[in-house]
C-alpha positions in Angstrom: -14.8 90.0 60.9 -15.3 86.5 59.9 -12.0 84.2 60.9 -10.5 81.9 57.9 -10.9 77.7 58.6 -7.6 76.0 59.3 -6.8 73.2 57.2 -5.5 70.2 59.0 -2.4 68.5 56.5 -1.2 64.8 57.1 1.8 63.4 55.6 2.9 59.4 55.9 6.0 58.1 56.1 6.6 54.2 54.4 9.7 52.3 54.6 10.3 49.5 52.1 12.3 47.8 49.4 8.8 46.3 47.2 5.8 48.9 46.9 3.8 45.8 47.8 5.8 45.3 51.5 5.6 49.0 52.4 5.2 49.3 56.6 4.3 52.9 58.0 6.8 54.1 60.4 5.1 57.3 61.2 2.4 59.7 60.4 3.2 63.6 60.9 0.2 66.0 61.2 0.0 69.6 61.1 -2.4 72.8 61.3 -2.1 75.4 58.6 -3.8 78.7 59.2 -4.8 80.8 56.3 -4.3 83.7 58.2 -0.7 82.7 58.9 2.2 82.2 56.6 3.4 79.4 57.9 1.8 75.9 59.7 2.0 75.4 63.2 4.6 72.8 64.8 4.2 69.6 63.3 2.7 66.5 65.4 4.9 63.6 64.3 3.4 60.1 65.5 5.9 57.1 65.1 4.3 53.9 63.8 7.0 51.3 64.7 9.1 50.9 68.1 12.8 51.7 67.3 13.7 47.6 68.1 11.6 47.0 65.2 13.6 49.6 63.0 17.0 48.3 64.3 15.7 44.6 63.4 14.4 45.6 60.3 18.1 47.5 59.1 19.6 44.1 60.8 18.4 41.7 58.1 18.6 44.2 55.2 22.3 42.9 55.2 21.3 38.9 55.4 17.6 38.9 53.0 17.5 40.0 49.5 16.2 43.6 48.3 12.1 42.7 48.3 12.2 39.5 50.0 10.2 37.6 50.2 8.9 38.3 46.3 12.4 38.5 44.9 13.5 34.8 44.6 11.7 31.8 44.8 10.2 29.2 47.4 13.1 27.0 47.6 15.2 29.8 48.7 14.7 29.8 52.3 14.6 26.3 52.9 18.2 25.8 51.0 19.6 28.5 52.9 19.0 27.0 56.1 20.3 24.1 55.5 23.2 25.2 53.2 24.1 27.8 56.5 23.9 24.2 59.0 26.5 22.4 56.9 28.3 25.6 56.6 28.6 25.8 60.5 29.7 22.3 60.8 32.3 22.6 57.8 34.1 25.3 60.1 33.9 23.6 63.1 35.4 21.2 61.8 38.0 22.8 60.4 39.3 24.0 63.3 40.2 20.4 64.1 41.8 19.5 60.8 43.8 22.6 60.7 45.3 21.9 64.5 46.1 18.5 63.0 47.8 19.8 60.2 50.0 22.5 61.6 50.8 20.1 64.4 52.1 17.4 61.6 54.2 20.1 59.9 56.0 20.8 63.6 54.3 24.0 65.1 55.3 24.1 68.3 58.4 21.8 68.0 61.8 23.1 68.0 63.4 20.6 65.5 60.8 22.2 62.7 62.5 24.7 60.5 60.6 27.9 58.5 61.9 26.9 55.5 60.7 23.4 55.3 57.3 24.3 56.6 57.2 27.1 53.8 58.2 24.5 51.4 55.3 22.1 52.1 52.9 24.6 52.3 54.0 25.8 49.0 53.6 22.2 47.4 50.1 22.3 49.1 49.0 25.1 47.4 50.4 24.5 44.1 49.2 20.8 44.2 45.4 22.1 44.4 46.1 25.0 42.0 46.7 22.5 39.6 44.1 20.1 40.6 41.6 22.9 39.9 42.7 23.7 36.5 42.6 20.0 35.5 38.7 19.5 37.2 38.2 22.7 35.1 39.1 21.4 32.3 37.5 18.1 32.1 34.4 18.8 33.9 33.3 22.6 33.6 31.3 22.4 31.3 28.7 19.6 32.9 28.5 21.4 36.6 25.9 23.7 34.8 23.8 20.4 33.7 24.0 19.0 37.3 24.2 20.8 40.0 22.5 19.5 42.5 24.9 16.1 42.3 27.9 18.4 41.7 27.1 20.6 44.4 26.9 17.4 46.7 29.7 16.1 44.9 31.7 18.8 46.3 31.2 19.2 49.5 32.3 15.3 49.8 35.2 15.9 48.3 36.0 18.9 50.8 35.3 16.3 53.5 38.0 14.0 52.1 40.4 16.6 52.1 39.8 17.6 55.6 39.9 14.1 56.4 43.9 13.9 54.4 44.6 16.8 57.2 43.8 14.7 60.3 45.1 11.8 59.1 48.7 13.4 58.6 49.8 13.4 62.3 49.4 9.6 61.9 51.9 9.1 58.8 54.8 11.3 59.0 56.4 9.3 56.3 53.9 9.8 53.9 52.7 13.4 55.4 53.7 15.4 51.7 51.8 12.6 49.5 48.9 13.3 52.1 48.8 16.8 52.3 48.9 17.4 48.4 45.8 14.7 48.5 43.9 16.9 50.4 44.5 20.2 49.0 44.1 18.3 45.5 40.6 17.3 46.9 39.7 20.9 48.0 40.5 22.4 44.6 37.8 19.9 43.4 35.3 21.7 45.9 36.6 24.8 45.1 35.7 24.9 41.2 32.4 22.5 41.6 31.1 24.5 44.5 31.6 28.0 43.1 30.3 27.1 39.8 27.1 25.4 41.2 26.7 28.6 43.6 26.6 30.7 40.6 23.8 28.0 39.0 22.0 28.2 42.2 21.7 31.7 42.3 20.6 32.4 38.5 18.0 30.1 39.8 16.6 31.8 42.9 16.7 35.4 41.3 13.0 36.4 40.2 13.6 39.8 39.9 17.1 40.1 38.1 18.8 40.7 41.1 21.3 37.8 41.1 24.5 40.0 42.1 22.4 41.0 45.5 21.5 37.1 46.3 25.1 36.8 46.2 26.1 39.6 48.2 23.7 38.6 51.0 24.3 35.1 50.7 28.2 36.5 51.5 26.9 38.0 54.9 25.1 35.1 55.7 27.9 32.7 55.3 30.3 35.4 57.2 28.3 35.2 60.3 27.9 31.0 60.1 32.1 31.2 59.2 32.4 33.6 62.1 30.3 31.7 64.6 31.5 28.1 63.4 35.1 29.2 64.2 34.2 30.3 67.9 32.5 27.0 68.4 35.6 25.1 66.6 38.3 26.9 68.9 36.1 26.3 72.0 36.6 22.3 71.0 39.9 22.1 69.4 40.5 23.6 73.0 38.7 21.0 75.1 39.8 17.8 73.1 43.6 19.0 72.5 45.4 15.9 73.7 42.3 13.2 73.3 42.2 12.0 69.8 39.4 9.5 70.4 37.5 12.7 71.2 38.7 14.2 68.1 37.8 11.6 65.8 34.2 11.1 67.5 33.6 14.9 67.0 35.0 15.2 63.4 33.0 12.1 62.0 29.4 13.0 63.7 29.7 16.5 62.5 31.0 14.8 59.2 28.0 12.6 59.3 25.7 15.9 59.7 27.4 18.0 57.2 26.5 15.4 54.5 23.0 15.2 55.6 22.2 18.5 55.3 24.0 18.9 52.3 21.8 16.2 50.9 18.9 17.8 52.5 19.4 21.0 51.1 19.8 19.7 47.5 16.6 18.2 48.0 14.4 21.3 49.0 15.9 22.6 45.4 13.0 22.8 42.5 14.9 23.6 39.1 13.1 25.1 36.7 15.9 24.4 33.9 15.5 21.0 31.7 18.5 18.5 32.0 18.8 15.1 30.6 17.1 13.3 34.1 14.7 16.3 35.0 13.6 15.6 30.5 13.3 12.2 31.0 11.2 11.9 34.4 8.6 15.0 32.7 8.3 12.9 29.5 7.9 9.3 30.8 5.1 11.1 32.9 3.7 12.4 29.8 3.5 9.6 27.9 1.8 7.3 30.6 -0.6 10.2 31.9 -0.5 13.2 28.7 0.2 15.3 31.9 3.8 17.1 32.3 4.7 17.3 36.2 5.8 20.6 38.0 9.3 21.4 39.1 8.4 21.0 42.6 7.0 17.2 41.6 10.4 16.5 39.6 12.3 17.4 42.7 11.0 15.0 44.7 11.5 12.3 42.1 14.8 12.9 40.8 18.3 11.6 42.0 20.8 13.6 43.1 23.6 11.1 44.2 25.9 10.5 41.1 24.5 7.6 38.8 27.1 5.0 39.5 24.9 5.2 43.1 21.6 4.0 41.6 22.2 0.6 41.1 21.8 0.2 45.4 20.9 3.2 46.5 17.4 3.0 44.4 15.9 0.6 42.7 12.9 2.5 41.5 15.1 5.8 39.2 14.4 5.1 35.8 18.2 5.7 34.3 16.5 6.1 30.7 18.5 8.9 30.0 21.9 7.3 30.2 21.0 5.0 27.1 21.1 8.3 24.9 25.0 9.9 24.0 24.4 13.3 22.2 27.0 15.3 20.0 28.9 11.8 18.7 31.6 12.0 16.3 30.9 10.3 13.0 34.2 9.3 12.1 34.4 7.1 15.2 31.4 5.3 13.7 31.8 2.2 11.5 31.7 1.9 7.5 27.8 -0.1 8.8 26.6 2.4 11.1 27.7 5.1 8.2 25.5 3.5 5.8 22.9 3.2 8.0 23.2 6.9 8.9 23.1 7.6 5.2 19.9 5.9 4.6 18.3 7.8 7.7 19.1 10.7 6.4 17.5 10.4 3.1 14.3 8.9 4.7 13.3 9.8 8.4 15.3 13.0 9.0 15.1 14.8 6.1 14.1 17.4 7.5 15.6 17.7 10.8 19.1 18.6 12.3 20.2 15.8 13.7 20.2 12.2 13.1 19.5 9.1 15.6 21.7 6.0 15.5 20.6 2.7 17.6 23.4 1.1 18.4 22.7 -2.1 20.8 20.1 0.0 23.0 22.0 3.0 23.2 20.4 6.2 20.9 23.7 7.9 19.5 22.5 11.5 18.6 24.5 13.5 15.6 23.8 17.3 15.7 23.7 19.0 12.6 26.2 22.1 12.3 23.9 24.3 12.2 21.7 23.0 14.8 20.2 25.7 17.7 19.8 25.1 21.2 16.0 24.4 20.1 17.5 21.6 18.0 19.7 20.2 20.6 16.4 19.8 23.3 14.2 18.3 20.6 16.8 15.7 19.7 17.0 14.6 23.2 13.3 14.2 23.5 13.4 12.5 20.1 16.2 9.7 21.1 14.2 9.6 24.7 11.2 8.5 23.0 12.9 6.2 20.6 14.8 4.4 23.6 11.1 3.8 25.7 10.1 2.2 22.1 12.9 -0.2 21.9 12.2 -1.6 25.3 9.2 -2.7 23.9 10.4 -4.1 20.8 8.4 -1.8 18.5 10.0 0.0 15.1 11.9 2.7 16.8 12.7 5.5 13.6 8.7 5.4 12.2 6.9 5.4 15.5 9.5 8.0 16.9 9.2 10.7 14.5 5.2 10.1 14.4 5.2 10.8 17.9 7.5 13.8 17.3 5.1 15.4 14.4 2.5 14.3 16.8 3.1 15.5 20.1 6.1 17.4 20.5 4.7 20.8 20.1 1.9 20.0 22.6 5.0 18.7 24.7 6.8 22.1 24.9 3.9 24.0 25.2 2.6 22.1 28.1 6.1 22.2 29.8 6.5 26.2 29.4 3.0 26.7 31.5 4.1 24.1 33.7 6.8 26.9 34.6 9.6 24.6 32.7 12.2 26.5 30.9 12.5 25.5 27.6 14.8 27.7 25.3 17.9 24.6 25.6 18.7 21.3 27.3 21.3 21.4 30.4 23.7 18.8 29.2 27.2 18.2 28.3 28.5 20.8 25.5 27.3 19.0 22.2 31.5 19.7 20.9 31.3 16.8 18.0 28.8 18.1 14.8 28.1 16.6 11.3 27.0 18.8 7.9 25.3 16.2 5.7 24.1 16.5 1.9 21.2 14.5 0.4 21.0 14.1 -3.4 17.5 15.2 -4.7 15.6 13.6 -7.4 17.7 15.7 -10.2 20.9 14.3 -8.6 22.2 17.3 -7.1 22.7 18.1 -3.3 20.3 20.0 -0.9 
């Protein structure tokens, strides 16, 4: 009687978040007999070493789902530094906190509960209210700068740590101190969160912002968690040596604002603001090249602009001569008339009009001007301001180049990997609706 052939079966296991970062973990083999009804036992063969799985389930909770491919270049690079100024932020407040609670009178017996809760009270409401005020004057421009707002911050959180080790030394004046610091830290508070929120639209590829921001969570749980052992183990050893103290708060001061600055810089922003627009478009009218995000990043400053009169000669500032979304009625009856004229000749047929007013481009946005409108005026004023440096007539040349070039522009921009569907800037609150009589004598 002729026997039947067995039939060997192989099955593979993959583990993996990305079909295109798959690893094999094992490889299970197994006889089946036709004359049976069932295969024989199964010969499983494991393709990793269980360190490797435990390591692998380890940083599940610190990487994004399909890292690397789910967020971009700059993402490791920031996060190392970010997670260094992190440590030293908690280290060091360690220190400022035993300064503080010994300036209220922990530890003494003339301190009562009562006035301690009262000035922790007036701490908290002091940067409750600080918050809502920084809110309200300056969240709508930490979207337009973020790199200088997230730097901003984190300054600003040094200051107030700095108002909590100075209070020992001031008794008299330990309230107005307190409430400086906590009205410092609301500043950070706002600026810092908003930015992070920025940050992280930025480095999601793959629409998978919410689980940057969860692991970016873990991450800064284990630098909180480690920076407070290190900051107990020296609050411990210089308790009672303020030389020490000082020395050890202002080096890791010192180092927090390096790699704060440091980690700003490894940032490549693929969104248009009014310094990032006006770095790309001097480029492009020197060279009829547009530079990369990566180029920009190593060419733009990210220290506020009062900074860049010493701190570099060589940033071209072009972009501060332009003021976008100006109110007409704060114009004069001249500069009216002059807008009137404009209006009827060189921007007949776009949404906004451009004023020069003693080197500065004043841009009015139409009412029913788009996003789309808003960027192209920007450009347009941009290009107008590099004409009047060289003396030239700013409105015909301008919107020549505009007819010209401005389509090229964008289009050159968006393969450059440029985003270019609105400008990052200040919210344009101030628009104008204007009417030009046609040759009949009525109103279009």
């Amino acid at each position: 009687m002729e026997s039947k052939a067995a039939a060997e079966m192989m099955f593979e296991e993959w583990n993996g978040t990305a079909s295109t970062k798959l690893t094999k973990t094992a490889t299970i083999t197994f006889t089946e007999n036709e004359a049976e009804s069932f295969p024989t036992s199964p010969s499983i063969k494991k393709s990793s070493s269980p360190f490797k799985q435990i390591t692998s389930r380890i940083l599940e909770a610190f990487l994004p789902e399909g890292f690397p491919d789910s967020v971009t270049s700059d993402y490791v690079p920031f996060q190392v530094w970010d997670s260094l100024q992190g440590l030293s932020t908690y280290v060091r407040t360690m220190l400022s906190t035993q300064a503080l609670l010994s300036a209220i009178g922990v530890g003494e017996k003339s301190a009562t509960v009562i006035g301690a809760t009262f000035q922790w009270f007036l701490r908290d409401l002091t940067g409750m209210l600080g918050g809502i005020l920084f809110t309200l004057y300056q969240g709508s421009n930490l979207d337009s700068n973020a790199k200088m707002w997230r730097l901003v911050a984190d300054l600003m959180n040094d200051l107030g740590m700095l108002m909590d080790l100075l209070s020992p030394l001031f008794p008299s004046a330990f309230s107005f101190i307190l409430c400086l610091g906590s009205l410092s830290r609301s500043f950070t508070g706002v600026a810092s969160g908003a930015t992070r929120a920025a940050l992280t639209q930025h480095f999601a590829l793959q629409n998978n912002a919410a689980d940057i921001s969860a692991k970016e969570g873990s991450q800064e749980t284990v630098a909180t968690m480690i920076g407070m052992a290190f900051g107990m183990l020296l609050a411990r050893i210089t308790m009672g040596h303020s030389l020490s103290i000082w020395l050890c708060f202002l080096s890791l001061t010192m180092f927090h604002m390096y790699a704060n600055y440091r980690a700003v810089c490894c940032l490549s922003l693929t969104t248009l603001n009014c310094q990032r627009s006006s770095i790309i478009l001097l480029h492009f009218l020197e060279t009829g090249q547009v530079l990369s995000p990566k180029q920009v990043s190593t060419m733009e400053h990210v220290l506020p602009v009062w900074t860049t009169s010493w701190c570099s000669k060589s940033v071209n500032i072009l972009h501060t001569r332009v003021c976008m979304g100006v109110r007409i009625s704060s114009l004069n009856y001249r500069d009216l008339g002059e807008l009137s004229h404009l209006a009827g000749s060189h921007y007949k047929k776009a949404k906004y009009l451009l004023l020069d007013k003693k080197g500065v481009i004043n841009v009015v946005m139409h009412k029913d001007s788009t996003a789309t409108d808003v960027l192209k005026a920007f450009i347009h004023a941009l290009v107008m301001a590099k004409l009047n440096n060289q003396g030239r007539s700013v409105h015909s040349e301008s919107q020549l180049w505009i007819d010209k070039h401005y389509e090229v522009f964008v289009l050159k921009l968006q393969s450059s990997g440029w985003r270019t569907e609105r400008l990052l800037s200040p919210t344009v609150t101030w628009r104008a609706n204007w009417l030009i009589p046609s040759s009949n004598g009525k109103f279009d």
